[in-house]
N, C-alpha and C positions, 0 to 999 in steps of 0.2 A: 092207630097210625100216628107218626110223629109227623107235626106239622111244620116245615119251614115257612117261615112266616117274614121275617126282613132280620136283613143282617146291619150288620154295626152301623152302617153306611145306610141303615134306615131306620132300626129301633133306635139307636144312639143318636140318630140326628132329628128326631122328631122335635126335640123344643128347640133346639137354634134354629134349624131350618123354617118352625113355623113363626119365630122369632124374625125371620127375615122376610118373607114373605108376609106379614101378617099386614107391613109397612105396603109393600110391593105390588098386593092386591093380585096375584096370579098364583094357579095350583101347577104342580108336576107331574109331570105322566108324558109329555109330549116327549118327542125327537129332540135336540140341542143339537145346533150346528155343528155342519160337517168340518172336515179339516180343513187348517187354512196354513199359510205358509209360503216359503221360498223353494225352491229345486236342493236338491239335496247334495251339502259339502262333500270333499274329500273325506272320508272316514266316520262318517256318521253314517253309513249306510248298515247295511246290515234287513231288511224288509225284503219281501217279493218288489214286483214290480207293480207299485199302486195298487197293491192289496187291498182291498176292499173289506173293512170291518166296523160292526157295530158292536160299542163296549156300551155294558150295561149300569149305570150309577144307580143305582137303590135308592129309592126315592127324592123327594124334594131336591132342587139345586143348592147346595152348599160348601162351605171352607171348604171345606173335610174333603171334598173332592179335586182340590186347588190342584195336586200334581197333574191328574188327566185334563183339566183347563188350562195349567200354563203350557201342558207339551201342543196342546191344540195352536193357543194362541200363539205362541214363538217357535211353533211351526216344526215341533221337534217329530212330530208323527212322520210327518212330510218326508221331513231329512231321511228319516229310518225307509222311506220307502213304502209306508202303508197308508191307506186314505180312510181315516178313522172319524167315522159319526157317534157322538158321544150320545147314550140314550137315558132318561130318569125314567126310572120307574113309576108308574101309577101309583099311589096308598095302598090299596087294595091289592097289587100286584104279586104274585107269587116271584120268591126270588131268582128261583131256576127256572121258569113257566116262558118266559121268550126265549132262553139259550135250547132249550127243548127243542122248541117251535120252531129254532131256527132264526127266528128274530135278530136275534143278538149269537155274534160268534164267540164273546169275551163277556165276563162276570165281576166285579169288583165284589168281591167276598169276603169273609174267614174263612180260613184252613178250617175251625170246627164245623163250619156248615158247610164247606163241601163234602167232609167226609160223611156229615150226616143223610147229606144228600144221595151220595155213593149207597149209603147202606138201602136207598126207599128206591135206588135202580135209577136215579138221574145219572148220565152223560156225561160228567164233569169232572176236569181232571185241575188241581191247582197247579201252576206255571210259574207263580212271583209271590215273593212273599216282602208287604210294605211296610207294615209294623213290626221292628224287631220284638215289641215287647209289647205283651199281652194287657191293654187299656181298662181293661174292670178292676175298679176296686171298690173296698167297701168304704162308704163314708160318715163320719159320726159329727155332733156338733164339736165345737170347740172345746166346750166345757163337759163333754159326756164321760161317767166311767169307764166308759171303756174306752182301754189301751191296747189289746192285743184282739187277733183273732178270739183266743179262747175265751174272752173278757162275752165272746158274742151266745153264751150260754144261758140260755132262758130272754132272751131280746126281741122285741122284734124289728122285723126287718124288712122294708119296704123295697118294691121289686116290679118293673113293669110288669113282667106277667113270666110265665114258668116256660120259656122259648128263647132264644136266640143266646147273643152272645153274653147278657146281664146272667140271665139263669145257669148258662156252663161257668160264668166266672165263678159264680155267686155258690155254686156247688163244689168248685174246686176249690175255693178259699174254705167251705166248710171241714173238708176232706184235711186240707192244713191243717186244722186245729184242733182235728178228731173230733169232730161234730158230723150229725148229720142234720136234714132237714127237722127230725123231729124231737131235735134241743132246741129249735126256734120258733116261733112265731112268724110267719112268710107272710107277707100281707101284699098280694097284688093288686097297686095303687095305678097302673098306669103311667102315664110323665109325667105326674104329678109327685116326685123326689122332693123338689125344693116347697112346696107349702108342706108338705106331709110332715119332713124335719122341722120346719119353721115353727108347725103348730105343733109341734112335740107326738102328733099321730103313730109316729114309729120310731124306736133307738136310732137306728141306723138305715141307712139306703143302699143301691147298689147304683154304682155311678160310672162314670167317664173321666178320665182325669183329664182329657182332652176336650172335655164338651160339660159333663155338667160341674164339676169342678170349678172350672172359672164361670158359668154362668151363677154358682150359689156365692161364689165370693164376688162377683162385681152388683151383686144383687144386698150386698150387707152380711151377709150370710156366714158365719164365720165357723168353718167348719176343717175337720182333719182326715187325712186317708191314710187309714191302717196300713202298719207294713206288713210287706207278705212274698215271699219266696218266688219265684218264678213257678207261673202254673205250668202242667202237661197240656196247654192248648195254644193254637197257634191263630195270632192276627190276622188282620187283612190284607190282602193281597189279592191276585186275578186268579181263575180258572179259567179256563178252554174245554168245549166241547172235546170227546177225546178225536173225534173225525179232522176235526181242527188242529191237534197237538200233531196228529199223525199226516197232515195234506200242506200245512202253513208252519211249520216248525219256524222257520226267517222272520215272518212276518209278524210272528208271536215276540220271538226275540228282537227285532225291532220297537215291537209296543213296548216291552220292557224297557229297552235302551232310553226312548225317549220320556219315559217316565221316570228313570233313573234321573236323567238331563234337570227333569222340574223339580224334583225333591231336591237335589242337589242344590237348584237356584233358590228355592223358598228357603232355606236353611244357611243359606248368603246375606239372604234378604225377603224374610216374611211378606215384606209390601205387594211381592209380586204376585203373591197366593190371591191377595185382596183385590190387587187391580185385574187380576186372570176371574177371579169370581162375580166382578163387577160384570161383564159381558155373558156370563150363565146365568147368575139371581136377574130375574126379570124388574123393574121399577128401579125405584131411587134406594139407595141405600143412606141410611140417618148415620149422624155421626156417634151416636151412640152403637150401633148396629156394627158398623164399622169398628168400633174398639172392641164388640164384641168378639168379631169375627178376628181381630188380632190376636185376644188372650187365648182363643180355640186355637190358634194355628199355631202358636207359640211353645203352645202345652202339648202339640201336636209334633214338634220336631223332635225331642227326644224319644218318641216311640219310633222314628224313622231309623233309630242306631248309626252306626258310621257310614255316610253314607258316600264317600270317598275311598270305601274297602273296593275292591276290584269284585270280589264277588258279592255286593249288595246286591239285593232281590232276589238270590238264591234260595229257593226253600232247604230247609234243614230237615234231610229226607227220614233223618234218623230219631227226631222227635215225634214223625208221625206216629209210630209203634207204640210209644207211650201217651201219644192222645188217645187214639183208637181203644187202647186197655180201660182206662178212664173212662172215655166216651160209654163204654160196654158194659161196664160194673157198674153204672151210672143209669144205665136204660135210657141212653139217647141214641141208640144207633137198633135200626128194625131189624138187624138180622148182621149176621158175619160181613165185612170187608177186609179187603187187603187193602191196607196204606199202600203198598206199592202200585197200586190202580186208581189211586186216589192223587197220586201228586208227582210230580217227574221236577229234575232238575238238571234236564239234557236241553232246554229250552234255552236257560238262564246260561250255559255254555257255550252256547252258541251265537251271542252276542259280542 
């Protein structure tokens, strides 16, 4: 059976997040306050009436989560009409295991793990898509021979572990180059990327350009990410239970809308990702912490794409069919799906 285990918003935030917290002295898993805010303007509306929803953040309190913090904190849920309690996940937690339960009405995901998810019979249909562009890549030292994907032949290659969104990137960039896993050397380190490169333990890494990227360069770390073509997998963005897509369609497009609002604002002005963050990270934030959590958010806006296009947050219903094919000749998905039960962009129109 294939395991979902955490998505980008958990594999990928595991060193910043415990980089923040480590100061902070508290773990995640608990509730995060409910919505706050003013009454809602002329033409920001668009929600039920004080909808009642709980959106799921995938572990630890971080950056990376800043859009659904600043629509809380400036109140933009509100304006839409919905009364949104924002939740972390436990470590331990399975990614879809409270939207199941019921717990949670909304998911902050990737498109490839909900389709994954689609295929093992979970509920979940994706609604918004946050990241125009696909955050994995591969990363080498500064000085390493290799230049290209195909340079990645006979390497090895250091990798949290053979799951989430590291492993689909890390297999569709092989696919790029005409490689498969076994012209490489895979070595499952953990989050452990930056010593593992440091100590020469492995050629190259699978990374974040958004998260470990600048953690290995503010760290001395002088390193490059290989170029590489737009993969067939799609970023982060929300899913909805499908009971949910089909009962709150408003309410769903309202959470869009007001997340659209805080992407929009951090991309004006990263500050406010920081100070929306400073009220979810529990403790004191150190000023190094703080620069950290800038060069993340920073490296974090250009995967948000244009975010002043009228149809941003729209999923691109037509890339599903070429993930899904990927996904399938790849053996990460348990059995046949239809992309089109996997992801709707009647939500993102309605807005």
């Amino acid at each position: 059976m294939v395991t979902i285990r955490r998505s980008i918003v958990g594999t990928t935030l595991l060193t910043l997040g415990a980089l923040a917290l480590a100061a902070c002295g508290a773990g995640g898993g608990g509730a995060a306050d409910g919505a706050s805010g003013a009454g809602s303007p002329p033409g920001q509306g668009g929600g039920g009436a004080d909808t009642p929803v709980t959106i799921g953040l995938t572990y630890v309190p971080n950056i990376q989560f800043a859009p659904w913090y600043v629509a809380e904190e400036a109140g933009y849920f509100t304006d839409a009409g919905v009364e949104v309690t924002l939740r972390h996940h436990g470590q331990d937690e399975d990614l879809f295991g409270a939207l199941a339960a019921g717990v949670e009405q909304v998911v902050v995901s990737a498109g490839d793990e909900i389709l994954q998810a689609r295929s093992q019979g979970v509920d979940v249909v994706d609604f918004a898509t946050v990241y125009q562009d696909y955050p994995v890549r591969l990363v080498v030292p500064a000085d390493s021979p290799i230049h290209t994907l195909a340079d990645l032949r006979g390497a090895s290659i250091g990798i949290p572990g053979r799951y989430g969104q590291s492993w689909f990137g890390l297999l569709a960039a092989l696919e790029q180059a005409g490689l498969t896993e076994h012209d490489v050397t895979i070595a499952e380190i953990g989050f452990t990327q930056q010593t593992a490169l440091s100590a020469g333990r492995v050629d190259a890494v699978v990374g974040f350009v958004n998260n470990d990227v600048p953690k290995f360069r503010s760290a001395g770390l002088a390193v490059r990410v290989l170029d590489q073509d737009p993969v067939p997998l799609v970023g982060v963005g929300m899913g909805a239970a499908g009971a949910m897509i089909e009962s709150e369609p408003a309410a769903l497009a309202g959470i869009l809308t007001a997340v659209h609002r805080a992407v929009q604002d951090i991309v004006a002005d990263p500050q406010v990702a920081i100070d929306a963050a400073r009220e979810h990270i529990p403790g004191t934030i150190t000023p190094d912490q703080e620069e950290a959590m800038r060069r993340s958010i920073e490296a974090t806006i250009p995967l948000y794409g244009d975010v002043d296009a009228a149809a941003w947050g729209t999923p691109e219903v037509g890339r599903w069919q070429g993930m899904a094919d990927f996904m399938s000749a790849q053996g990460l998905l348990e059995g046949a799906v239809s992309p089109g039960e996997a992801v709707t962009d009647e939500i993102a129109a309605n807005q």
